[in-house]
N, C-alpha and C positions, 0 to 999 in steps of 0.2 A: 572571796574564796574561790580558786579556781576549780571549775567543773571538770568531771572525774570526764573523758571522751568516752563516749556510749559501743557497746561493744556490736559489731557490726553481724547481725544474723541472715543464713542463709533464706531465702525464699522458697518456700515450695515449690518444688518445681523445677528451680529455675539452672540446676544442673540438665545439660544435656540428654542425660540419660533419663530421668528423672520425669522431663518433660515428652519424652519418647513415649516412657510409660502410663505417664497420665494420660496420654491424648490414645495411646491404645482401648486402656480401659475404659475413657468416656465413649470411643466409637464404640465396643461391645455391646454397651449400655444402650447406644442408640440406635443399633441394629438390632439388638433383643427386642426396643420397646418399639420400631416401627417392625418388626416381623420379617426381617430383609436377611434372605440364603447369605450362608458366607461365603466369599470367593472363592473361585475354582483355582485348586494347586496350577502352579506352573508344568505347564506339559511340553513335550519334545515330539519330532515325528521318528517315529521308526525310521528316516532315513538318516536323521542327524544322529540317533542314538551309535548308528552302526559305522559310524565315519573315522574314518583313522582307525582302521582295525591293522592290528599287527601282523606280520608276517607268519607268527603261530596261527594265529586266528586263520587266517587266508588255507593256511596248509591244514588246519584242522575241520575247514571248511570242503577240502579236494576232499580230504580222507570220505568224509562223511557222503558224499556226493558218489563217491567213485563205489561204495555198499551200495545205493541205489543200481547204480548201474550193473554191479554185478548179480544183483536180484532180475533185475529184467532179462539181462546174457539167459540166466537159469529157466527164466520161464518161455523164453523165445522159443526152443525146440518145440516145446506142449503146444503152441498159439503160432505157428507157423510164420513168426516175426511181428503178428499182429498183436495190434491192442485190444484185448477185449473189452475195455473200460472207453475206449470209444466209440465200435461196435455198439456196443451197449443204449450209451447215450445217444448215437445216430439214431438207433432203433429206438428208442426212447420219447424222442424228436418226436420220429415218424408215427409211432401207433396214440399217441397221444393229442398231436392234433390231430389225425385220422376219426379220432374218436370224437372230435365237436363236428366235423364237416360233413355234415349231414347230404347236402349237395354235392360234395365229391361222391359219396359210397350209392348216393341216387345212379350217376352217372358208369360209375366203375357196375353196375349190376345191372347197368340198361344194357353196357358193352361185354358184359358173360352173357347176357343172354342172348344177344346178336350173335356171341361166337357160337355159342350153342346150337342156334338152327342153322348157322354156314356150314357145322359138322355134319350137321343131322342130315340136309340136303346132300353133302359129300356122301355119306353113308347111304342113303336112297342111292345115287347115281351107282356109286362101289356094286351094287346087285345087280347092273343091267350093263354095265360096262368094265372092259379091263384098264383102260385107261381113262380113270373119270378125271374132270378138268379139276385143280388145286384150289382152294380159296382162298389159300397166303401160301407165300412164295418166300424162302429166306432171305435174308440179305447178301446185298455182293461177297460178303466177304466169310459167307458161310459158304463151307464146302463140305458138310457131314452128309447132306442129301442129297448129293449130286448124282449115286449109282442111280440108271434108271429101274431099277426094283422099286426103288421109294417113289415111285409115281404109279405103283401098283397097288390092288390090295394084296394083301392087309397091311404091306409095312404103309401106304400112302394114308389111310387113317393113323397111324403111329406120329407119323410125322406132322400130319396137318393139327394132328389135336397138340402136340408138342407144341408149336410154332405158334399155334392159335392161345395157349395159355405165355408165350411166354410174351407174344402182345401184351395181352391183356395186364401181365405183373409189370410191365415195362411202363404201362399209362397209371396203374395203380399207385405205383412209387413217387409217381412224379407230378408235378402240379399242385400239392397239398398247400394249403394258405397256412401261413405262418411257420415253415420249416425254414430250417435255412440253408442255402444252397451247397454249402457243404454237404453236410449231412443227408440229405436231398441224393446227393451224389453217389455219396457213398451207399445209402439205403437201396440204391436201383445198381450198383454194383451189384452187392453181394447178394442181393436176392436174383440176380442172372445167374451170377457163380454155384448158387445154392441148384438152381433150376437145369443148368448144364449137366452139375452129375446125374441127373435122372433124363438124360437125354436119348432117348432108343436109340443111338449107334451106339453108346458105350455099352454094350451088354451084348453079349452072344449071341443070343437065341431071339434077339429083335434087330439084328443087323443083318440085312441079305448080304452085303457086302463081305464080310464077316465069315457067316454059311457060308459063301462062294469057296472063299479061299478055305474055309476048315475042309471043305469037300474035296476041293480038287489039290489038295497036300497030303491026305488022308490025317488029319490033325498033328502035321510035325508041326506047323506054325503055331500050334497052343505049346507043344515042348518049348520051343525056342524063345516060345513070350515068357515060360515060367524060366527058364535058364537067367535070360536079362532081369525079371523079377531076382531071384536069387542075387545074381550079381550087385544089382541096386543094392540090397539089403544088404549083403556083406560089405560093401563099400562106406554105408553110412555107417553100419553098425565098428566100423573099425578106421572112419578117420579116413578115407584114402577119397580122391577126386573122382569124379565122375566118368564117366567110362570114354577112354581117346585123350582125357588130355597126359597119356606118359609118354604120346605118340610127339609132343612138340617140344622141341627140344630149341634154344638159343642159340641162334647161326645159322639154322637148319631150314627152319617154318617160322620162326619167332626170330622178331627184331628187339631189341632194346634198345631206347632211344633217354638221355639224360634229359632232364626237366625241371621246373618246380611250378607250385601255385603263385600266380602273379596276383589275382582276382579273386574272391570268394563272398558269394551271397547265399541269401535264402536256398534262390533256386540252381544255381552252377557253383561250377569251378574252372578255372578259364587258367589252363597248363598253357607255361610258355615252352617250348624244347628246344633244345641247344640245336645251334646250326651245325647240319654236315658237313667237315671241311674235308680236303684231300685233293690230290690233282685229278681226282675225276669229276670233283664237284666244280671248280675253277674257283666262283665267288658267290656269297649270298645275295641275292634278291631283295630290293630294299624292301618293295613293298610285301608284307607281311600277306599267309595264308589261314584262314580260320574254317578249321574242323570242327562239323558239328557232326558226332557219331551218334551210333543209338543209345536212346536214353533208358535201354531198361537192359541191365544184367552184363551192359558192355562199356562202362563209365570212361575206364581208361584203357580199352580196347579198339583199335581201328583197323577192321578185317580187310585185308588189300585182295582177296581172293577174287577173282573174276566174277564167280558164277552170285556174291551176294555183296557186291563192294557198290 
């Protein structure tokens, strides 16, 4: 009698899928009972996330960028174009490790107190003499002390103890272990700048120089400083330039020369200008001339003026 063919059953498992899922769950099983973390998600860096951004994206990106900036525009008049959040952090730097360096603040009070008896001995000589000898002397390129009043008393203690302090904030700033030179920099800036406004020529009544002239004008020269004050102040306050420039005119005093940026880094910008042609100029010069003008408030300015060119 022939045999019925046995009918053919599937194996566990043994679909594809099937055996996927088996071998998942036995791993669970054998990561729960050996104690072993489960693996970490697949992760991306924030640069790959951001890659192939659309052209919205890009302009939605200006947009947002360009609010920052109009907030800084805003606060720039209050903060005189600085940042106070740098400021801050310079100063930050500076009083913070000032405050572990114990042998810096030895040193900065061994040199107040040296300055202290160089005054004091100036002040003895000031009682027996009209022209006692200085203890610091400014620097070359100070010229606030030059009248010789200020080697008189009393304005010559004004100035000595002036000059004598601003020594002393000028070594205090500087040297500090662990600042960083930047900051370093900047912190011995702005505490000159801080220490300038209270310098005895800026104030009337501690400048002979000053006296001289308010006496021998009978005080027109205080009118005329408040007139330019006013002036200043109408000017800012209403948008207009600074006082002389409606005096320069194009053609006149003012050249205009075509240009563009060839070069741009961190620190320059390096304008090429169009050659001068005409039959007075005949031909250009092959080899090239490189103007370096000044670097602060005169960028794309080059003053041909005899008396500061």
């Amino acid at each position: 009698m022939p045999t019925q063919p046995r009918s053919r059953r599937k194996i566990a498992g043994s679909h594809p899928r099937a055996t996927s899922d088996h071998t998942a769950r036995t791993g669970e099983k054998e990561r729960r009972r050996l104690g072993t973390p489960p693996p970490a998600p697949a992760t991306t860096t924030a640069g790959q996330a951001d890659t192939g951004s659309s052209p919205a994206d890009a302009s939605q990106d200006d947009a947002l960028r360009n609010i920052d900036r109009q907030i800084h525009a805003a606060m720039a008049p209050f903060t005189l174009g600085l940042s106070p959040i740098s400021l801050y952090q310079a100063w930050l730097d500076w009083t913070l490790h000032r405050s572990i360096a114990p042998g810096k603040q030895i040193r900065d009070a061994v040199k107040a107190f040296d300055k202290w008896v160089r005054l004091r001995h100036h002040l003895i000589e000031c009682t027996f003499s009209r022209n006692p000898t200085p203890t610091i002397t400014p620097l070359p390129q100070d010229h606030r002390f030059d009248h010789p009043a200020w080697k008189q008393p009393p304005y010559s203690v004004m100035a000595q103890s002036f000059l004598l302090a601003q020594q002393w904030w000028h070594n205090a700033t500087v040297g500090v272990f662990g600042v960083s030179s930047g900051h370093e920099r900047l912190v011995e800036f702005y505490s000159r700048q801080l220490l300038d406004m209270f310098a005895p020529s800026n104030f009337l009544a501690t400048n002979p120089e000053a006296i001289e002239r308010t006496l021998a004008e009978g005080g027109a020269n205080l009118l005329r400083g408040y007139a330019h004050y006013l002036d200043d102040l109408t000017r800012t306050l209403t948008g207009k330039g600074p006082a002389g420039t409606e005096d320069f005119a194009v053609g006149k005093n003012l050249a205009v020369t075509p240009g563009e940026v060839i070069y741009r880094n961190d620190l320059i910008e390096l304008i090429q200008y169009a050659p001068a042609t005409g039959p007075e100029t005949g031909k250009v010069k092959a080899e090239p001339v490189l103007i370096v003008p000044a670097w602060i408030m005169k960028y794309y300015i080059l003053d041909l003026s005899p008396h500061n060119s």
